[in-house]
MIKOL-137445 format. One record per residue: residue number from 1; x, y, z of N, C-alpha, C, O, CB in turn. Coordinates in steps of 0.1 Angstrom, whole numbers. Glycine has a CB too. Example, Ala and Ser with C-alpha at 12.3 -4.5 7.8 and 13.67 -1.06 7.14 Angstrom:
! MIKOL-137445
     n   n_east   n_north    n_up   ca_east   ca_north   ca_up   c_east   c_north    c_up   o_east   o_north    o_up   cb_east   cb_north   cb_up
     1      132       -57      78       123        -45      78      132       -33      78      142       -33      85       113        -45      90
     2      128       -22      71       137        -11      71      129         0      79      134        11      80       141         -6      57
! end
This chain:
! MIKOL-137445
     n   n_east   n_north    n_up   ca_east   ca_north   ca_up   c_east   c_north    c_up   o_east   o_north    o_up   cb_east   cb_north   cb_up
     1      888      1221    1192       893       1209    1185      906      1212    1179      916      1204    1179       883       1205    1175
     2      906      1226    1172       925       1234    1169      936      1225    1179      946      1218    1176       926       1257    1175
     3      931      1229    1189       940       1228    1201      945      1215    1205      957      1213    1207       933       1234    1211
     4      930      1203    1206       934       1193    1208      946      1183    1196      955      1174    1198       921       1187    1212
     5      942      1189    1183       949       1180    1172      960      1190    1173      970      1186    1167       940       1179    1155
     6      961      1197    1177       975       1204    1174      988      1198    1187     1000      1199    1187       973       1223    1174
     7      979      1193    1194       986       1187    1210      989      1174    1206      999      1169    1209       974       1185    1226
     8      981      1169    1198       982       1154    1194      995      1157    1182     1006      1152    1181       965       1145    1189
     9      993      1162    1178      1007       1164    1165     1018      1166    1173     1028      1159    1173      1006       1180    1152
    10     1017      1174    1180      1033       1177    1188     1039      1166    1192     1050      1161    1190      1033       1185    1203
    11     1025      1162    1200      1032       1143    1208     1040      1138    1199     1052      1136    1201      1019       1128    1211
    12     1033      1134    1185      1033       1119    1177     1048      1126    1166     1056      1119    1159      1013       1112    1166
    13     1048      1137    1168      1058       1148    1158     1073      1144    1168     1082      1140    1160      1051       1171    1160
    14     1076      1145    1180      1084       1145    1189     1090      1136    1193     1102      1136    1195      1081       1147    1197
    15     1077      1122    1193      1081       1106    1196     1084      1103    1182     1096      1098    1182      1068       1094    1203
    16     1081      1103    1172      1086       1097    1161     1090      1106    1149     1095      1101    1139      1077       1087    1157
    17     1089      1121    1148      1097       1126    1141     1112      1122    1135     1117      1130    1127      1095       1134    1145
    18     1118      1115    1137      1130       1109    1131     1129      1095    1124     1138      1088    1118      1140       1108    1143
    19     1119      1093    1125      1115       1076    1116     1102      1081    1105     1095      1072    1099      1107       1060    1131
    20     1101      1093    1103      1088       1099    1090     1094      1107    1081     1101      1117    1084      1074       1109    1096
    21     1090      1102    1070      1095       1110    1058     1084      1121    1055     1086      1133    1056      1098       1099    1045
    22     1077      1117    1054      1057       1127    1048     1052      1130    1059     1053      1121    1068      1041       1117    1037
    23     1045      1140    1063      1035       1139    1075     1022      1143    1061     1023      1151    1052      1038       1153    1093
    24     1011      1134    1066      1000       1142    1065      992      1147    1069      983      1140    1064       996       1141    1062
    25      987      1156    1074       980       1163    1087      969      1157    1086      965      1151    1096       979       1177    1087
    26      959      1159    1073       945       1158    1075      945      1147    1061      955      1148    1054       934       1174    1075
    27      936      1139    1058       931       1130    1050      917      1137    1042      908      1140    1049       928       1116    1058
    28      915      1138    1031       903       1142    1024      892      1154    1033      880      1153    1036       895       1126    1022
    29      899      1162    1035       892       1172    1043      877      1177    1037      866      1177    1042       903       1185    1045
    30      880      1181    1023       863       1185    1015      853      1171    1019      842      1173    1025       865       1187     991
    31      856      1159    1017       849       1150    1012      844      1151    1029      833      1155    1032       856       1137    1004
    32      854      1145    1037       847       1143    1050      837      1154    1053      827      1153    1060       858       1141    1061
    33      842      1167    1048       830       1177    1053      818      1176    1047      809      1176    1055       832       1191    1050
    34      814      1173    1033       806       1171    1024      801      1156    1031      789      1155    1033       812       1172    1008
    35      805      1149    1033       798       1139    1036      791      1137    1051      781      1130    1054       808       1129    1034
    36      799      1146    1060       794       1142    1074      785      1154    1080      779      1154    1091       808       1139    1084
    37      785      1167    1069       780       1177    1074      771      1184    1065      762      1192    1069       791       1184    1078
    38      774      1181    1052       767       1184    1042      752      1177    1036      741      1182    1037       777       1184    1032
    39      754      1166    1032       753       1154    1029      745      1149    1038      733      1147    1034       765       1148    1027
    40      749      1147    1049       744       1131    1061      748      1123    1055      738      1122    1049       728       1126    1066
    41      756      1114    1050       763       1103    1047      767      1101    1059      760      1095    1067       773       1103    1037
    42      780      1105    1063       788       1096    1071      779      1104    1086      771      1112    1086       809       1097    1070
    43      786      1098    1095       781       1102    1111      790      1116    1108      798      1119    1100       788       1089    1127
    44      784      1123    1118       773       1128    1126      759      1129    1116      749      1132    1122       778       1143    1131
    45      757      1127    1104       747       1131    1094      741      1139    1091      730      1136    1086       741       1127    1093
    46      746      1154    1095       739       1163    1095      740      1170    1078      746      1164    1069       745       1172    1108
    47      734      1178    1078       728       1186    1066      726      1198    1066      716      1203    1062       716       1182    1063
    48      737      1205    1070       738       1220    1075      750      1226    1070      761      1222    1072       739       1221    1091
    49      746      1239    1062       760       1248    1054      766      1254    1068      778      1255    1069       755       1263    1041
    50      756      1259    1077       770       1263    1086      775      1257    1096      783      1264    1102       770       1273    1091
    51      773      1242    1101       784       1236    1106      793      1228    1095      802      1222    1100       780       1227    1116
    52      792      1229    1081       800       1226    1074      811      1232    1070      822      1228    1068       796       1224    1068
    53      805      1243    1069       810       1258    1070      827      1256    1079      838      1254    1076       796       1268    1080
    54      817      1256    1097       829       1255    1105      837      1243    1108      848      1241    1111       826       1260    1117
    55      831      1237    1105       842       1221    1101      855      1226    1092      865      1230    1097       831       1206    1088
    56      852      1227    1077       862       1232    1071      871      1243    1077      883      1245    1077       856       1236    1060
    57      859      1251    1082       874       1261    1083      885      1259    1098      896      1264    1100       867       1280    1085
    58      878      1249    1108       885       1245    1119      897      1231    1109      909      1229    1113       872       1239    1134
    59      893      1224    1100       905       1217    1092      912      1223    1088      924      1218    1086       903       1209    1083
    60      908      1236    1083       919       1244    1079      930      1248    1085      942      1247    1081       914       1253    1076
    61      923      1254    1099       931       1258    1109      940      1249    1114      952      1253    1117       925       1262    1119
    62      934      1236    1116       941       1230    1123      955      1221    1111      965      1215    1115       929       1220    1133
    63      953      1222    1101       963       1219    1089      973      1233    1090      985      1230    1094       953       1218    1073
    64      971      1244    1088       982       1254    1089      987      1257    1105      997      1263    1108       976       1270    1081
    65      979      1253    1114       990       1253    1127     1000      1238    1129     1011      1237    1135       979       1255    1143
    66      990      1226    1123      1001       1214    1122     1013      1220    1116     1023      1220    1123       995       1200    1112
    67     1012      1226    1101      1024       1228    1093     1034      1233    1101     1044      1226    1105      1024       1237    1083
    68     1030      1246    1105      1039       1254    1109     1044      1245    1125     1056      1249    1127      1032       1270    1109
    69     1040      1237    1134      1043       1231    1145     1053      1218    1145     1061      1214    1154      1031       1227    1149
    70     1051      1213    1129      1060       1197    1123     1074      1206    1124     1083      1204    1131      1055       1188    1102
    71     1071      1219    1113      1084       1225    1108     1095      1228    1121     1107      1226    1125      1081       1239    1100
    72     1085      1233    1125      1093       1242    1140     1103      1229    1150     1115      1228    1153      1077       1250    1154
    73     1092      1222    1154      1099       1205    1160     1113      1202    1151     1125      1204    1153      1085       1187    1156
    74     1106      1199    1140      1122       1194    1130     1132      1202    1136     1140      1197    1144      1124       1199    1113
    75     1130      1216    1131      1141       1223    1128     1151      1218    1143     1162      1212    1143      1136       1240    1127
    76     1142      1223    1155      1145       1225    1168     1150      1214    1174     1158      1217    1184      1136       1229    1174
    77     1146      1201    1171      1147       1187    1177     1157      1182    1167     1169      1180    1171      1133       1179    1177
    78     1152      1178    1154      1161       1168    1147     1172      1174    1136     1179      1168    1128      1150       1157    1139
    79     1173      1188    1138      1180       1195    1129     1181      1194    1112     1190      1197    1103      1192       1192    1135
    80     1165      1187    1111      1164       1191    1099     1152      1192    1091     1142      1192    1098      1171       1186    1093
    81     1149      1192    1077      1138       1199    1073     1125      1186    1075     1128      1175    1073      1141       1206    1055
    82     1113      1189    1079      1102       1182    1074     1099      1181    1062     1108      1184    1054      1093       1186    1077
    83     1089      1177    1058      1080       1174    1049     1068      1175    1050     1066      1167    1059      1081       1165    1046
    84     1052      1182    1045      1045       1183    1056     1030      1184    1043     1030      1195    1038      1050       1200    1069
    85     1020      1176    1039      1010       1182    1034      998      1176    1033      993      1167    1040      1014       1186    1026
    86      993      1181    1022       975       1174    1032      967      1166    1022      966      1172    1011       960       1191    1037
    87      960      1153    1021       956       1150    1009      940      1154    1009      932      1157    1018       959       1135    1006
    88      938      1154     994       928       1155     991      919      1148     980      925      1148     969       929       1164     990
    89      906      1141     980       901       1133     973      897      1141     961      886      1147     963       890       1126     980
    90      903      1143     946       894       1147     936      888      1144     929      889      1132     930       896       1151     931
    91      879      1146     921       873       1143     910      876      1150     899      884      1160     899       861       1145     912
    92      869      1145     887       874       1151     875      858      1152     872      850      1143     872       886       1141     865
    93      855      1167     870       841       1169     869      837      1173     854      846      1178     847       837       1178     879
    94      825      1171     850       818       1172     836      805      1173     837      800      1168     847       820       1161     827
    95      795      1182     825       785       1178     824      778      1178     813      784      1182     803       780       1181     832
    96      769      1175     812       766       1164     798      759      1178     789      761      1177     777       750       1144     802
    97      751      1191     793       747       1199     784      761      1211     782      761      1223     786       732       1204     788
    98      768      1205     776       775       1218     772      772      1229     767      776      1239     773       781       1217     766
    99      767      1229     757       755       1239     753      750      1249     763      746      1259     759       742       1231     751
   100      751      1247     774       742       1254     790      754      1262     794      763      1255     799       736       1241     805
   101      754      1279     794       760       1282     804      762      1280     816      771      1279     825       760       1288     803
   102      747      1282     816       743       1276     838      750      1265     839      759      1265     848       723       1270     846
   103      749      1256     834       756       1242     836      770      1243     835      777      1233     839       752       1232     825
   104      774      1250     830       793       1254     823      795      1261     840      802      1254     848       797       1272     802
   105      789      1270     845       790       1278     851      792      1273     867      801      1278     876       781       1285     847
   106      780      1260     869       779       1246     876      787      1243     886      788      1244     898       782       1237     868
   107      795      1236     869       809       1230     868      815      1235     875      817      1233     886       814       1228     858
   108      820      1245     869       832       1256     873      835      1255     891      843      1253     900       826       1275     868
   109      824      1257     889       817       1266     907      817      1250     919      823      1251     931       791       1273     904
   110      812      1240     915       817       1225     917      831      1224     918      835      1228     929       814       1216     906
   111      839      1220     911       850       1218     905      860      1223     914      870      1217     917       849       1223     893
   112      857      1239     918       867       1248     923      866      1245     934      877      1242     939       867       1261     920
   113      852      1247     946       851       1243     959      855      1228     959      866      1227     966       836       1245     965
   114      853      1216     955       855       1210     957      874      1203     954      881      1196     963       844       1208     953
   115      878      1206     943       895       1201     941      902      1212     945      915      1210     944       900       1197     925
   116      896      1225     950       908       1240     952      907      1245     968      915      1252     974       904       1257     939
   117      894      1239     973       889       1245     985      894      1248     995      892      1258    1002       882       1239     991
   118      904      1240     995       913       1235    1005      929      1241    1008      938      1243    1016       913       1221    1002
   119      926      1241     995       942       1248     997      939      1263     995      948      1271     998       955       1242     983
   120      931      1267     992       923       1285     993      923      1287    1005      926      1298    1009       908       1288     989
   121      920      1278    1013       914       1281    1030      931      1284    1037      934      1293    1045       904       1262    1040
   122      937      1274    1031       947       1275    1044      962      1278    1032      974      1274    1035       947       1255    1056
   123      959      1284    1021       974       1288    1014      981      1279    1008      985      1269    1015       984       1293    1024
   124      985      1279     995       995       1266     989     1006      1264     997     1010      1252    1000      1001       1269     973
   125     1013      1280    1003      1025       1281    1008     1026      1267    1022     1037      1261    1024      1027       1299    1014
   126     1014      1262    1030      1012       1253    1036     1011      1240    1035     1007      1232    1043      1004       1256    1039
   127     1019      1237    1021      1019       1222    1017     1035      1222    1005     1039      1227     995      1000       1219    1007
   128     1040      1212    1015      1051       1210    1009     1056      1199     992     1065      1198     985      1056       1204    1020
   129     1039      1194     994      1038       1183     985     1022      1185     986     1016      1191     995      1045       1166     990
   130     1014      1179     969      1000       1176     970      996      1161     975      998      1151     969       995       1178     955
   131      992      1162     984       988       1144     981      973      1142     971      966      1150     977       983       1134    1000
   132      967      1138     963       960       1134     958      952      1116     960      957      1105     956       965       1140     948
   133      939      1118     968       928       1102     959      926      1108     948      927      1120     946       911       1095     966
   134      922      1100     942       916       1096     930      905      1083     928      907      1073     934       927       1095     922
   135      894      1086     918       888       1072     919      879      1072     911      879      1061     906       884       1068     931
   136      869      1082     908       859       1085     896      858      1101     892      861      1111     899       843       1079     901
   137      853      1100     879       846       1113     878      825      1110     877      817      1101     876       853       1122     859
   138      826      1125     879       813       1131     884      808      1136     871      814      1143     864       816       1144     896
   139      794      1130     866       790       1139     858      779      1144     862      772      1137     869       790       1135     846
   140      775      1155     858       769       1163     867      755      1162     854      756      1158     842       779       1180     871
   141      744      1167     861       728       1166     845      719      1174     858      717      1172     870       717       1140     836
   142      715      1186     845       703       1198     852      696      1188     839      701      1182     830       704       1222     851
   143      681      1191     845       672       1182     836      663      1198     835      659      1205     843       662       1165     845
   144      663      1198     821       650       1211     816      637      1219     826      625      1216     823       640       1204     804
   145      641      1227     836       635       1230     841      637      1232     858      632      1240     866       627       1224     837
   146      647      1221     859       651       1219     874      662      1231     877      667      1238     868       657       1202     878
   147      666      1232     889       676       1244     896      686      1237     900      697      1244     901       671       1254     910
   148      686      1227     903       698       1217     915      703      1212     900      700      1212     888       691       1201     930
   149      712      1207     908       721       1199     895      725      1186     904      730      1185     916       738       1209     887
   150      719      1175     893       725       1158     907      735      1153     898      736      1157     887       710       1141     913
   151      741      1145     903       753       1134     899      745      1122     892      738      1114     899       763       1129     913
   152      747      1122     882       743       1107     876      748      1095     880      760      1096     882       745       1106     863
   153      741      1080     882       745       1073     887      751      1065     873      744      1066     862       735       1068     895
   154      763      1058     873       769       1053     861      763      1038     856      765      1033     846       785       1053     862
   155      757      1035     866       750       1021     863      735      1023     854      730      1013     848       747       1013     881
   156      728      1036     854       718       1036     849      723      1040     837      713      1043     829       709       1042     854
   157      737      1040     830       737       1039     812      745      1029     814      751      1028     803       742       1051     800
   158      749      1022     822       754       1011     817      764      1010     819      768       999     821       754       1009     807
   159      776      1024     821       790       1022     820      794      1015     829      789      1012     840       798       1034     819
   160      814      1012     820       816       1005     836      818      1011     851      822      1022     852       828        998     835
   161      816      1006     858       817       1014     870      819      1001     880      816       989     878       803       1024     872
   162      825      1008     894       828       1001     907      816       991     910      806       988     903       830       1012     920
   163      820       987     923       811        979     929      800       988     939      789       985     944       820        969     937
   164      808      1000     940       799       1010     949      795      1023     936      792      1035     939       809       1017     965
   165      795      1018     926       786       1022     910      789      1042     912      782      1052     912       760       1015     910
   166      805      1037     915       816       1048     907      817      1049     894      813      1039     888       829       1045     908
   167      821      1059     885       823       1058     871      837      1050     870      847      1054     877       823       1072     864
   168      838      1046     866       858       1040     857      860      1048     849      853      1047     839       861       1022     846
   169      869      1060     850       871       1071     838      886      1074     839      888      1085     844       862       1085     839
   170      897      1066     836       910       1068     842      915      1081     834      925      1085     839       920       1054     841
   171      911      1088     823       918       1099     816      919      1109     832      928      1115     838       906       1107     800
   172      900      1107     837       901       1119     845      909      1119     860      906      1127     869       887       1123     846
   173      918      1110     861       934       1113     868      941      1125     862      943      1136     868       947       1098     865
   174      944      1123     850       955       1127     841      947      1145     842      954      1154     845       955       1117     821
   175      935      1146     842       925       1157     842      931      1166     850      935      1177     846       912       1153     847
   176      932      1159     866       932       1167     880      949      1169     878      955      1180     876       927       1156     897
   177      952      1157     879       971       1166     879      973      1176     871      975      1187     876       985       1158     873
   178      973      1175     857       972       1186     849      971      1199     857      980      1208     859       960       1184     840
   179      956      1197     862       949       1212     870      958      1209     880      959      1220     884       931       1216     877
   180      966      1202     887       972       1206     899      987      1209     897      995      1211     906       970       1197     910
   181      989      1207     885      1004       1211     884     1005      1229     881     1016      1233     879      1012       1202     869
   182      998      1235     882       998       1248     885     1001      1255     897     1000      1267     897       989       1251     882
   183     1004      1248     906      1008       1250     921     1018      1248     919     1024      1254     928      1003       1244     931
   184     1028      1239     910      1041       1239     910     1047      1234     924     1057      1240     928      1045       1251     905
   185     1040      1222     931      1044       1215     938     1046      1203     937     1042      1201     925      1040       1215     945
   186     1051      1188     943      1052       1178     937     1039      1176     941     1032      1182     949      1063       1169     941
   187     1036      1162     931      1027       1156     942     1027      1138     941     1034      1130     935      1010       1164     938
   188     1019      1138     946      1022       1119     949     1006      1116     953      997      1123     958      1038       1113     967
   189     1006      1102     947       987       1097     944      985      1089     954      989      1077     953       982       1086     928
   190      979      1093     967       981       1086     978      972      1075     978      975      1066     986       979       1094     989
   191      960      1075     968       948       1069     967      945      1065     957      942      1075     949       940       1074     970
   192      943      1053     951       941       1053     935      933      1036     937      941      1027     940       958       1055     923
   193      921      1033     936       916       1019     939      901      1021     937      894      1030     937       919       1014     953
   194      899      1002     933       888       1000     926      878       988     936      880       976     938       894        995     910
   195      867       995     941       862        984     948      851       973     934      843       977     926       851        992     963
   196      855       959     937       849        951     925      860       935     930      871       933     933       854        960     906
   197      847       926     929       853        912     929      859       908     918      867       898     919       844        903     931
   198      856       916     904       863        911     894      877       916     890      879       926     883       855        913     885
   199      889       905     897       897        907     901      908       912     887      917       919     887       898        896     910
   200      903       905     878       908        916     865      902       925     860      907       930     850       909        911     853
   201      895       928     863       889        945     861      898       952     871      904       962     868       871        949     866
   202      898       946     880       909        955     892      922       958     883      927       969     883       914        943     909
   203      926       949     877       939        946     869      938       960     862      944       971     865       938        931     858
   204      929       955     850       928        966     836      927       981     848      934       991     844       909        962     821
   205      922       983     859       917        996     862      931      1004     868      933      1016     868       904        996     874
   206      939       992     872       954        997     878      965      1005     868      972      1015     868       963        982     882
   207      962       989     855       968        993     846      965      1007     838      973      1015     834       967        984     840
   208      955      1008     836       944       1019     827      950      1035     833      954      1044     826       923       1016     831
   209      948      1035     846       952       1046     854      968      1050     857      971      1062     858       946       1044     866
   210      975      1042     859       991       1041     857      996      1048     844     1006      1054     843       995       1025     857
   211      987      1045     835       989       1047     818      988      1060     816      997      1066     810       979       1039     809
   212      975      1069     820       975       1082     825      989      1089     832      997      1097     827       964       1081     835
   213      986      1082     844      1002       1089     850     1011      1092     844     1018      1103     843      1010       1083     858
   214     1013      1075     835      1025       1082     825     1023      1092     822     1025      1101     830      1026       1077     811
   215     1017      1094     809      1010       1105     804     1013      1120     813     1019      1130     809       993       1101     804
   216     1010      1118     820      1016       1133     831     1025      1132     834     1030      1142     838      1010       1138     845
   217     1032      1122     836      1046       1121     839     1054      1130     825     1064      1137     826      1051       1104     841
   218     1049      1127     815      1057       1130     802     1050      1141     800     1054      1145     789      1056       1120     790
   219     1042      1150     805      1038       1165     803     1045      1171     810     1046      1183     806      1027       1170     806
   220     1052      1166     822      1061       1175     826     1058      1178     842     1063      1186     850      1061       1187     815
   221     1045      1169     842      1041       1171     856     1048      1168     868     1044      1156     871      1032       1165     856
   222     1056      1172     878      1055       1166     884     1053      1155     898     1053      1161     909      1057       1170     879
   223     1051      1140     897      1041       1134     900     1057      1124     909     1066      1120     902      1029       1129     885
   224     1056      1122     921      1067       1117     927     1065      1103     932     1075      1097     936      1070       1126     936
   225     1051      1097     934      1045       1086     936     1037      1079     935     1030      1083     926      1044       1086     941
   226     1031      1066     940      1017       1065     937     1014      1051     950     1022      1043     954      1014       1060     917
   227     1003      1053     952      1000       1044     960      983      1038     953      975      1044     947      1001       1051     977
   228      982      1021     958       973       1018     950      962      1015     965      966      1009     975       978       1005     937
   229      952      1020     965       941       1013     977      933      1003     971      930      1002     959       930       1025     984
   230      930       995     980       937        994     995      947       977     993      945       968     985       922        993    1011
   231      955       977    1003       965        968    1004      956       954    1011      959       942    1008       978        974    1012
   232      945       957    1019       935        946    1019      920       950    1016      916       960    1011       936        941    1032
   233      916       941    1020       897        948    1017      897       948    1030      902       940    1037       881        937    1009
   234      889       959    1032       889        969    1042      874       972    1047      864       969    1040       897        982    1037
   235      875       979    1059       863        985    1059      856      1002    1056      861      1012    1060       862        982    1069
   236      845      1002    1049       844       1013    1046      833      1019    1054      823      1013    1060       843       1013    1033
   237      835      1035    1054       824       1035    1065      811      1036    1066      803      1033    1076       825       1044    1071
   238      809      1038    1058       792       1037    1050      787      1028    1048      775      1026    1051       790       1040    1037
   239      796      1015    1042       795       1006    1037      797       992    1043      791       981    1043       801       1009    1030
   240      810       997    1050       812        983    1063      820       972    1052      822       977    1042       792        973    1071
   241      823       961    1054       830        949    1044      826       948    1033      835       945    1026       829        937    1048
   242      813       950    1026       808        947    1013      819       951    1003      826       942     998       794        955    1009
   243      822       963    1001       831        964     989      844       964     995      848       969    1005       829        976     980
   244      852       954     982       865        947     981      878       956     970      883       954     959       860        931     975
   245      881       963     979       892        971     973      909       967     975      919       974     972       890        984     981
   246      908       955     979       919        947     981      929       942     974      926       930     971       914        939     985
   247      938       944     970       950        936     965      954       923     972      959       915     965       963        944     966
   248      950       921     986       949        909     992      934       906     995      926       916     994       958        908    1005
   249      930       892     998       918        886    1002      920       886    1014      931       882    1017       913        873     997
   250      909       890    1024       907        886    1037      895       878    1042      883       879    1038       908        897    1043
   251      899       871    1049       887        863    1051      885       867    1069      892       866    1079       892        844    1047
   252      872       872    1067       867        878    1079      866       866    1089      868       869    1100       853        886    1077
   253      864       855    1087       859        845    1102      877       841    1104      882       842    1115       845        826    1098
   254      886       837    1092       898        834    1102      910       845    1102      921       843    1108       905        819    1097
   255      908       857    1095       913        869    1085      928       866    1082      939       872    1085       911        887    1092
   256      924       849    1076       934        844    1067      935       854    1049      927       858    1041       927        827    1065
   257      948       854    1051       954        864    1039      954       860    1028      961       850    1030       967        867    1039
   258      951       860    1013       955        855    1004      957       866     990      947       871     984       946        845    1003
   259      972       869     986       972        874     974      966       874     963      969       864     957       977        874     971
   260      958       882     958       950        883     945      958       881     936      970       881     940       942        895     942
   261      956       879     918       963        883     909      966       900     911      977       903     917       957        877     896
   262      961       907     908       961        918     912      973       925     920      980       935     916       951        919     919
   263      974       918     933       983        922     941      999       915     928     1007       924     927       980        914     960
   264     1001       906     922      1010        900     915     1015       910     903     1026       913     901      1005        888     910
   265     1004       913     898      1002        923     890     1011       937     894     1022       939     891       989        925     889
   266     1004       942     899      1012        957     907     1026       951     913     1036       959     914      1002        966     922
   267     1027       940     918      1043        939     921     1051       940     913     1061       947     914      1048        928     926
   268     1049       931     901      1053        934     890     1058       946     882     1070       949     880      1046        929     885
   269     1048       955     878      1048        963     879     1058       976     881     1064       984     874      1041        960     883
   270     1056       974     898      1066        982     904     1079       979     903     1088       986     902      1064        984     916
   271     1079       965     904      1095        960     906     1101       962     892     1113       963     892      1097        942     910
   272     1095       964     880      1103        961     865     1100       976     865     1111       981     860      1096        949     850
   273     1091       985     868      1090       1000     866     1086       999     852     1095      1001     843      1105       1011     870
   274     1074       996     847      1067        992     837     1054       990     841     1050       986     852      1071        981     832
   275     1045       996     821      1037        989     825     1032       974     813     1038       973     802      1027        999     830
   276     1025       969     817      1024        953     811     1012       950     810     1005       950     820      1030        942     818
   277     1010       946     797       999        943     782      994       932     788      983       932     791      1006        940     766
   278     1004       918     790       999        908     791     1002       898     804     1013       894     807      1001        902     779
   279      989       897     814       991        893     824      981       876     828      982       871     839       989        908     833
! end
């Protein structure tokens, strides 16, 4: 599979290398492993540490031979530098007995496979930029007696949360950059979105999280972009049409377009390079 994605990069590296600014090689590499191999969530649905195992480490592979293949084309073809790196979905993780070393310990051990995994496998030196999603944190609860540790669902205390009953916790953005400005690479938020019909909650969640950025922007972080998901409601794969992560409305029978406030909002937004109280 190295082989075939690395054939397909050359192609698409060759025909349009002169019209791309970013390449990204791979999209959310932990999650898709955890989900499709770990997990059974997504297809194939399996539930096995060691084809998860070799999943990861063939993304790995196939991310540090992309790098090194974009660079080489540039150099050789368009006479000049790429740009080349990989995103990754984080979380901002916690758990509710602090008190608990096992649980401190957990965390740690969570935390690190899951937001560092990736760039362990295949070298920081392999990424020119971070891309980061973003979208909830994880709180983690061992219940007195048990060994596993599960993720609490945020709808059973109530908080606010998504439509697919995510937590809403915009500090923990500000969380992950923080921890990723120690690589001392740029990075840029490739993913940042709220699935929910309540089209001002979408609002406050844009706003709320933007506000964060600041915040890391003024620590010194530095943070070179942001992109908000998704630009329509989309399909998800688990999920299929139900949740509406959209800045535009689509209407599936005529997939007639219609701008949300939301989408008005973030134009705004971007165009004044602000952010804004009253909308």
């Amino acid at each position: 599979m190295v082989k075939h994605f690395t054939s397909y990069v050359k192609k698409v590296t060759e025909e349009y290398g002169n019209l791309v600014d970013f390449w990204i090689t791979i999209n959310e590499p932990i999650g898709y492993t955890f989900s499709s191999y770990l997990f059974g969530i997504w297809i194939p649905n399996k539930n096995n540490f060691i084809s998860a195992w070799k999943v990861i480490r063939n993304l790995a592979r196939a991310h540090k031979k992309s790098y090194r293949l974009i660079h080489k084309i540039y150099q050789k073809k368009f006479k000049k530098k790429a740009v080349v790196g990989a995103v990754n979905d984080l979380q901002a993780y916690t758990n509710y007995r602090k008190h608990s070393l096992v649980d401190q310990l957990k965390t740690y051990f969570i935390y690190n496979i899951s937001n560092h995994g990736f760039y362990k496998l295949t070298g920081i030196k392999t990424h020119d930029f971070l891309g980061i999603n973003y979208y909830f944190e994880s709180r983690l609860n061992r219940k007195k007696g048990q060994a596993y540790t599960s993720v609490f669902n945020a709808s059973q205390e109530e908080r606010k949360h998504t439509d697919m009953e995510w937590l809403i916790y915009p500090r923990g953005i500000f969380d992950v950059l923080y921890d990723l400005s120690d690589y001392k690479k740029p990075i840029y938020i490739t993913e940042n979105g709220i699935a929910t019909t309540d089209d001002e909650l979408r609002i406050r969640y844009i706003q709320e999280h933007l506000e964060e950025i600041y915040y890391a922007i003024k620590a010194g972080i530095d943070i070179k972009g942001y992109c908000y998901w998704s630009l329509l409601d989309n399909f998800e794969w688990a999920e299929g049409y139900t949740p509406k992560f959209g800045l535009v409305k689509v209407n599936l029978r005529t997939f007639e377009r219609t701008l949300k406030n939301s989408a008005h909002f973030y134009a705004k937004t971007a165009r004044e390079n602000g952010l804004w109280w009253e909308y």
